[in-house]
Biotite code that builds the C-alpha atoms (Angstrom):
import biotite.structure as struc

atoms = struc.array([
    struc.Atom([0.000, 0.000, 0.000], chain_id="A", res_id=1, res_name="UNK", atom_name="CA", element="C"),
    struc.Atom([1.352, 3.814, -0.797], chain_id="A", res_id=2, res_name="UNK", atom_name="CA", element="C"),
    struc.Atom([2.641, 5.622, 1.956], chain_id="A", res_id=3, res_name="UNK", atom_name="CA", element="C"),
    struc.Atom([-0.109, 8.110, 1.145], chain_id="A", res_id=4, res_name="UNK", atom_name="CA", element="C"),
    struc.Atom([-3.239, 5.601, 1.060], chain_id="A", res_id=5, res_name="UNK", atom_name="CA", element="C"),
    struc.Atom([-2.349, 3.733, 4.746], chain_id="A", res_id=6, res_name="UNK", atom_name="CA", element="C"),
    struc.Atom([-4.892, 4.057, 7.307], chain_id="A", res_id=7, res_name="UNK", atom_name="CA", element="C"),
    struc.Atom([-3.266, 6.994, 9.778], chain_id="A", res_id=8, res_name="UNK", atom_name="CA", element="C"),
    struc.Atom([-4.887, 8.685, 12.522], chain_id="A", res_id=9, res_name="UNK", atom_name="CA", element="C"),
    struc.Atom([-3.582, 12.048, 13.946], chain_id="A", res_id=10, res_name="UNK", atom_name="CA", element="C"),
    struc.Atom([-2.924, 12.795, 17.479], chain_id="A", res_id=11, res_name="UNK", atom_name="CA", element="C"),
    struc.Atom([-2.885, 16.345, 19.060], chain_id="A", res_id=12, res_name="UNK", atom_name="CA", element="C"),
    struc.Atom([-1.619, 17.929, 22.161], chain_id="A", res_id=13, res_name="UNK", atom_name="CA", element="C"),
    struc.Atom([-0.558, 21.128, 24.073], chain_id="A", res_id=14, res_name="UNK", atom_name="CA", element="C"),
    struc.Atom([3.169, 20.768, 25.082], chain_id="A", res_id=15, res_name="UNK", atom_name="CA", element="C"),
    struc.Atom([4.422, 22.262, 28.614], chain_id="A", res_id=16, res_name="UNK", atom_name="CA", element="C"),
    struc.Atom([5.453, 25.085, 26.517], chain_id="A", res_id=17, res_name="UNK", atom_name="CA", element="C"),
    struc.Atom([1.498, 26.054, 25.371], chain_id="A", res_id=18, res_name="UNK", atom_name="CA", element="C"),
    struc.Atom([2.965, 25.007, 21.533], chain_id="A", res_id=19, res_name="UNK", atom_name="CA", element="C"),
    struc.Atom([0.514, 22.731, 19.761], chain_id="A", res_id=20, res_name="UNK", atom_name="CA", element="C"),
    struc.Atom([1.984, 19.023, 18.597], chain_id="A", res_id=21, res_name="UNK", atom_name="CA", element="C"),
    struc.Atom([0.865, 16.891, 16.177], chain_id="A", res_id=22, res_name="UNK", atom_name="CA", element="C"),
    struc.Atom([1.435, 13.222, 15.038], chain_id="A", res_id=23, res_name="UNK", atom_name="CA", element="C"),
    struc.Atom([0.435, 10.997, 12.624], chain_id="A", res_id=24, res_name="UNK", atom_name="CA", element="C"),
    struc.Atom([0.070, 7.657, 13.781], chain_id="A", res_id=25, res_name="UNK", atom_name="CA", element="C"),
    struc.Atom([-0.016, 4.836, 11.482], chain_id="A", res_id=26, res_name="UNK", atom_name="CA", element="C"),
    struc.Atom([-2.598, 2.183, 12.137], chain_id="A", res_id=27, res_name="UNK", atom_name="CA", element="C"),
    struc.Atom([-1.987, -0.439, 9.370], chain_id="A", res_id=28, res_name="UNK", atom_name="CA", element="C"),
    struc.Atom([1.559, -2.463, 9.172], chain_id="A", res_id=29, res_name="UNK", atom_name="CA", element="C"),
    struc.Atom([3.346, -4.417, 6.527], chain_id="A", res_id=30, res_name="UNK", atom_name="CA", element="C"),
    struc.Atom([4.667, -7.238, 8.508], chain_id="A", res_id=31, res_name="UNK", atom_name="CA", element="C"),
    struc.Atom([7.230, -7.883, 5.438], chain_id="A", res_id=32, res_name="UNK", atom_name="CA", element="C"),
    struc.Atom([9.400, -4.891, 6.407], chain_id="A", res_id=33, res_name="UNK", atom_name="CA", element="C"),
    struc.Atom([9.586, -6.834, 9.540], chain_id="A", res_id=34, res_name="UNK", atom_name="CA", element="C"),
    struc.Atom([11.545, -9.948, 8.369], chain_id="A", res_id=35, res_name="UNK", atom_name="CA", element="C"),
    struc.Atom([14.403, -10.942, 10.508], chain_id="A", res_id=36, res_name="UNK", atom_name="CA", element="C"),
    struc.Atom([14.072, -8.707, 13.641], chain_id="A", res_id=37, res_name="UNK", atom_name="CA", element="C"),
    struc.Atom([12.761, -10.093, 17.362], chain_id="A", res_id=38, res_name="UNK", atom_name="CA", element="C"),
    struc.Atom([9.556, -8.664, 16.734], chain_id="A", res_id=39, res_name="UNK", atom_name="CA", element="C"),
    struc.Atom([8.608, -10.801, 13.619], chain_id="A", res_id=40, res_name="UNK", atom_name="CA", element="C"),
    struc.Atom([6.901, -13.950, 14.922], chain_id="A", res_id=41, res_name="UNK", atom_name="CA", element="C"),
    struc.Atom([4.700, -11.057, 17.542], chain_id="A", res_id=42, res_name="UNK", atom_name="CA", element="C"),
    struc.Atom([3.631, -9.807, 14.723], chain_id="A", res_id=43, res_name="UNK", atom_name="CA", element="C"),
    struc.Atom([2.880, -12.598, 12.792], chain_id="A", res_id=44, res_name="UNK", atom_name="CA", element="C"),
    struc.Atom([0.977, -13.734, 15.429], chain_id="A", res_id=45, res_name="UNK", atom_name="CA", element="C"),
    struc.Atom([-0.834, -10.898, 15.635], chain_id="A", res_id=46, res_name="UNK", atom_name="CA", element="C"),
    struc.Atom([-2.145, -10.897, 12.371], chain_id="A", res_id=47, res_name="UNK", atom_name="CA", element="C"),
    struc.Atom([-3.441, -14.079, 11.811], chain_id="A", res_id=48, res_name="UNK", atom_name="CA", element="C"),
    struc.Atom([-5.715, -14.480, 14.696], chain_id="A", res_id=49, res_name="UNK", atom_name="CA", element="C"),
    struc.Atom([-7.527, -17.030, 12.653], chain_id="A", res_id=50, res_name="UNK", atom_name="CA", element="C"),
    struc.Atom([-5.254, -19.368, 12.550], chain_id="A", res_id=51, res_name="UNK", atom_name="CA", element="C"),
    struc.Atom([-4.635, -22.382, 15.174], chain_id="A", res_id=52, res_name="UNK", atom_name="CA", element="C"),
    struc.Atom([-1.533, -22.737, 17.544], chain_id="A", res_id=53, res_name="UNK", atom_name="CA", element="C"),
    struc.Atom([-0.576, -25.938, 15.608], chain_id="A", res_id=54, res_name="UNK", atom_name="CA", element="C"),
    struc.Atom([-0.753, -23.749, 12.235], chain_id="A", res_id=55, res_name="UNK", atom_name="CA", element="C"),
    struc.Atom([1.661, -20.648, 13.039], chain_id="A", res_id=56, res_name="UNK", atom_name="CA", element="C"),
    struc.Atom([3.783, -23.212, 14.214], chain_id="A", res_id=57, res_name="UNK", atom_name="CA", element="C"),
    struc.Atom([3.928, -25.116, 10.708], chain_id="A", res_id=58, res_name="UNK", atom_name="CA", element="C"),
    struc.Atom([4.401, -21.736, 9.256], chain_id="A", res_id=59, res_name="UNK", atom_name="CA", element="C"),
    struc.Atom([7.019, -20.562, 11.464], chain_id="A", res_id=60, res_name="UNK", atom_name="CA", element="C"),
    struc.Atom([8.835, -24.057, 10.495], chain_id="A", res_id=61, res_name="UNK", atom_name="CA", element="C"),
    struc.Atom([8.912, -23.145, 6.422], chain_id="A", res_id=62, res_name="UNK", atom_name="CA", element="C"),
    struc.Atom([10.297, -19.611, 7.159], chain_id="A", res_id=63, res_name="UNK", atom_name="CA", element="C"),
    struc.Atom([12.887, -20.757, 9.566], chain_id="A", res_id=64, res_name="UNK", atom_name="CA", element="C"),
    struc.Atom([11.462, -18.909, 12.700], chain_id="A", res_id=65, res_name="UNK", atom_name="CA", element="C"),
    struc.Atom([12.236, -20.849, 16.189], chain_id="A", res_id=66, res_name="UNK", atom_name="CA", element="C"),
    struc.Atom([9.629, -20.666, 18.520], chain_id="A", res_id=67, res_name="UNK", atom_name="CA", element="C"),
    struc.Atom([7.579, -22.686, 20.693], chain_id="A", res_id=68, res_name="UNK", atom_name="CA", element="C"),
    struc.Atom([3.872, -23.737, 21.284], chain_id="A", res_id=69, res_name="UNK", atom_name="CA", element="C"),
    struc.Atom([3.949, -22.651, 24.847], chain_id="A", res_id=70, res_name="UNK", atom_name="CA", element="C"),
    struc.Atom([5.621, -19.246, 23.253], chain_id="A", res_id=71, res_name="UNK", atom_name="CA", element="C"),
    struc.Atom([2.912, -18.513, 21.108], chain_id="A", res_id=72, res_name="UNK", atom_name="CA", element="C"),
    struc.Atom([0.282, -20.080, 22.905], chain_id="A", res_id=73, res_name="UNK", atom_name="CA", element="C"),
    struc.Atom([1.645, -17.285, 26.085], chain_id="A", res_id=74, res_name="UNK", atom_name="CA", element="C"),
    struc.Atom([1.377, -14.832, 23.505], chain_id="A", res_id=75, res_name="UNK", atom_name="CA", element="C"),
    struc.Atom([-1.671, -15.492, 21.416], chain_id="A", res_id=76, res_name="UNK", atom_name="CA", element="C"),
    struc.Atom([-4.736, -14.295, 23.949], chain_id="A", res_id=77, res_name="UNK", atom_name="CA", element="C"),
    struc.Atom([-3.403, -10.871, 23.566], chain_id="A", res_id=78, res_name="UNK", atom_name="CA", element="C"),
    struc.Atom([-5.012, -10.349, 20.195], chain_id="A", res_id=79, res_name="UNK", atom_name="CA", element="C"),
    struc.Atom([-7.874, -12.442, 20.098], chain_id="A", res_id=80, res_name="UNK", atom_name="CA", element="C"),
    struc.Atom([-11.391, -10.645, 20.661], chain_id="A", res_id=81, res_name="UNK", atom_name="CA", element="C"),
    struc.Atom([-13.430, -12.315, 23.908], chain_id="A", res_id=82, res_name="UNK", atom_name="CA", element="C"),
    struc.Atom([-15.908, -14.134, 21.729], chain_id="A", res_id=83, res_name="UNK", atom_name="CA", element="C"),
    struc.Atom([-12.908, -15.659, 19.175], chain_id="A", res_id=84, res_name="UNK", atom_name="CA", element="C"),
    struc.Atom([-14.358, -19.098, 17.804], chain_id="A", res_id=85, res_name="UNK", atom_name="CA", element="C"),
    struc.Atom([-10.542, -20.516, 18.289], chain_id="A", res_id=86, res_name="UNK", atom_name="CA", element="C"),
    struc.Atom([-10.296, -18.438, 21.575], chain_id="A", res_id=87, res_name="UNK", atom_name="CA", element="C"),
    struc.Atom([-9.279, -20.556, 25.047], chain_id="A", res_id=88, res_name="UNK", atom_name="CA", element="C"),
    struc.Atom([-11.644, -21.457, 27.783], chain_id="A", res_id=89, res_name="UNK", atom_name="CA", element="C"),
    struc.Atom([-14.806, -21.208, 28.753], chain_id="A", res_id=90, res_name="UNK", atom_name="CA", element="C"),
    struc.Atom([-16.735, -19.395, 26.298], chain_id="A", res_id=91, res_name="UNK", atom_name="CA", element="C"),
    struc.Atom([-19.826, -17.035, 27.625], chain_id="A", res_id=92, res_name="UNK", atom_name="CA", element="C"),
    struc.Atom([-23.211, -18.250, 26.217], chain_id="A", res_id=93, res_name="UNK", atom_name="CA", element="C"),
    struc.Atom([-21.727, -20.660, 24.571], chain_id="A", res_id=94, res_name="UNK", atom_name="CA", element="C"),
    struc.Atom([-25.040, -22.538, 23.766], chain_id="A", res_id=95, res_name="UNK", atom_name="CA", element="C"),
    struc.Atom([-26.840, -19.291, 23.539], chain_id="A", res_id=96, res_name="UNK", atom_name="CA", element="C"),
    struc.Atom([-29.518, -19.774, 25.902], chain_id="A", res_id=97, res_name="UNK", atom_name="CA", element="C"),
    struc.Atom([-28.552, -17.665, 28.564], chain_id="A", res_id=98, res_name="UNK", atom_name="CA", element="C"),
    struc.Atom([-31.155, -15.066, 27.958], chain_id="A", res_id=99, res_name="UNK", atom_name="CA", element="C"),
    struc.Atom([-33.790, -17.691, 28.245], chain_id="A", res_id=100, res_name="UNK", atom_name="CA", element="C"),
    struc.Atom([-32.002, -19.149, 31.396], chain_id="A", res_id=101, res_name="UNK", atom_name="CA", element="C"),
    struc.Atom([-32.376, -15.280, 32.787], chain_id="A", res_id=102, res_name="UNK", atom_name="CA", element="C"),
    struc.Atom([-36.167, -15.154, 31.963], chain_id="A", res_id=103, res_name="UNK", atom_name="CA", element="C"),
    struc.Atom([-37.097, -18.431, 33.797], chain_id="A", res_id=104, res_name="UNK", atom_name="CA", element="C"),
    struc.Atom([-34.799, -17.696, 36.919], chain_id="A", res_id=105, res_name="UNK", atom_name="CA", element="C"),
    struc.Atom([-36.918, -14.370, 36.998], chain_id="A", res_id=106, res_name="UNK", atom_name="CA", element="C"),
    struc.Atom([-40.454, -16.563, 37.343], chain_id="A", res_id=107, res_name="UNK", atom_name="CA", element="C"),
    struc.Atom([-38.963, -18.382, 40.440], chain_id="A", res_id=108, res_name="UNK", atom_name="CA", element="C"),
    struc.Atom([-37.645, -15.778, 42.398], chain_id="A", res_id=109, res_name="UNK", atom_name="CA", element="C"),
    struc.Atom([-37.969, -17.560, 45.546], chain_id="A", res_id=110, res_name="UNK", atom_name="CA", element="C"),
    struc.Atom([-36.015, -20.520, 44.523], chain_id="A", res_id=111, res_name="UNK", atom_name="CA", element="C"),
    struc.Atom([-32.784, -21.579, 46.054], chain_id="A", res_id=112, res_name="UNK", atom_name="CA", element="C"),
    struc.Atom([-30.225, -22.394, 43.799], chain_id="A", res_id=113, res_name="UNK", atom_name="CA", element="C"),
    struc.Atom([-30.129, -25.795, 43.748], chain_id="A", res_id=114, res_name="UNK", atom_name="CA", element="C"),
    struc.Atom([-33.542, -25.829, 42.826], chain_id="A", res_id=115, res_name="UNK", atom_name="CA", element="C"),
    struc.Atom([-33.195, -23.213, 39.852], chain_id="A", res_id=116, res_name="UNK", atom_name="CA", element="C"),
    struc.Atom([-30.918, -24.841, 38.590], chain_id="A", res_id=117, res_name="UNK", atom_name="CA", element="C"),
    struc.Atom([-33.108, -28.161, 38.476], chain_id="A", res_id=118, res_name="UNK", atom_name="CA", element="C"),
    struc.Atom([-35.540, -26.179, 36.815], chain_id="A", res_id=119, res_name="UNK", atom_name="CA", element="C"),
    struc.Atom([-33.434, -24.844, 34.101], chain_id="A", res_id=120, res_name="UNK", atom_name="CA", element="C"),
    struc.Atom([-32.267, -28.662, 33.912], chain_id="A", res_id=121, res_name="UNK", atom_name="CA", element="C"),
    struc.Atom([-36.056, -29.516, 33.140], chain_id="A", res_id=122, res_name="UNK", atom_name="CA", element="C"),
    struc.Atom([-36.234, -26.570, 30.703], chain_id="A", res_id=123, res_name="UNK", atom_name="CA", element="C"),
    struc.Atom([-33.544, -27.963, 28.599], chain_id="A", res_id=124, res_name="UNK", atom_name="CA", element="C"),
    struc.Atom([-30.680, -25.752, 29.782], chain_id="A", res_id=125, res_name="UNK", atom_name="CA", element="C"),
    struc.Atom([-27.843, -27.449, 31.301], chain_id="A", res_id=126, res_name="UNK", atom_name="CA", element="C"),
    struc.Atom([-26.295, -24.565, 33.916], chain_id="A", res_id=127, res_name="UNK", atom_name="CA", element="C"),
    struc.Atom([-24.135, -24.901, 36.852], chain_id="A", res_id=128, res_name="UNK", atom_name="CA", element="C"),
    struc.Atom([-24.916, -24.039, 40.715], chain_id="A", res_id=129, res_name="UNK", atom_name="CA", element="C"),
    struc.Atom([-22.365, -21.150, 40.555], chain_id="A", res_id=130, res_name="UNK", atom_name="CA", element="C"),
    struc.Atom([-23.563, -20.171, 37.046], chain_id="A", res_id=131, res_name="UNK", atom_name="CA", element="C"),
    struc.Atom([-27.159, -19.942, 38.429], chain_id="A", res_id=132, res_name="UNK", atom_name="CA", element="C"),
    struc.Atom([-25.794, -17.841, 41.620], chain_id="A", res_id=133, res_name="UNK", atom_name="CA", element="C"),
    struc.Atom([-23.919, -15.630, 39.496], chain_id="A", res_id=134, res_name="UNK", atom_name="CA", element="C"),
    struc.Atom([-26.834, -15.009, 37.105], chain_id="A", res_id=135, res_name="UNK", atom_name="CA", element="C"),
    struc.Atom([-30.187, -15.144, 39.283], chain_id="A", res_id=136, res_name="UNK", atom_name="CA", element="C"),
    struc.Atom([-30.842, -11.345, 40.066], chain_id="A", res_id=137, res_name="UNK", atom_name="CA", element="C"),
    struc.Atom([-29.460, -10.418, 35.994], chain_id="A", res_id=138, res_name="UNK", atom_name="CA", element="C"),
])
């Protein structure tokens, strides 16, 4: 991409002096003109959020970059967005029936937990005591 068509954003301030400052910050990267420094497989990394551990990995092996799976596996939450298909961990609403969950715990709000939880059970939605606990007054 031109230097004159990349995505830039410009940031303004008042110095200590009173003198207006100005910067253009750039917000896209060419992770080419990073070839062969530390910061490389980051980058990499960071741009192909899509991908799986197991598949940076093969393509860190065909451009000769050493790292690790516990390396980029440390490194790889820090640019995936909370509700990333290939994301780690629990994932919230994962079924998508928390909002119906919500709506029945609100017709029994006398309940105890254990028995909300039950009921939910008997509605078809498989939740947790803590889950319930957590969620009850939403």
């Amino acid at each position: 991409m031109p230097e004159s068509r990349k995505p830039t954003q410009q940031l303004s301030w008042t110095d200590w002096r009173g003198k207006e400052v100005t910067r253009t910050i750039n917000l896209v990267i060419d992770v080419r003109d990073f070839v062969g420094t530390p910061g490389y497989a980051l980058l990499v990394v960071a741009a192909n959020t899509h991908l799986s551990v197991g598949e940076i990995i093969r393509y860190f092996w065909c451009v000769k970059v050493e790292r690790g799976r516990n390396w980029i596996s440390r490194r790889r939450w820090l640019f995936q967005v909370p509700d990333a298909l290939n994301a780690c961990g629990n994932r919230p609403n994962a079924d998508g029936k928390d909002a119906r969950a919500v709506e029945i715990m609100r017709m029994f709000p006398t309940l105890s937990v254990r028995d909300l939880t039950a009921v939910l059970k008997e509605n078809g939605i498989s939740r947790g005591r803590e889950w319930v606990r957590m969620h009850r007054c939403d």
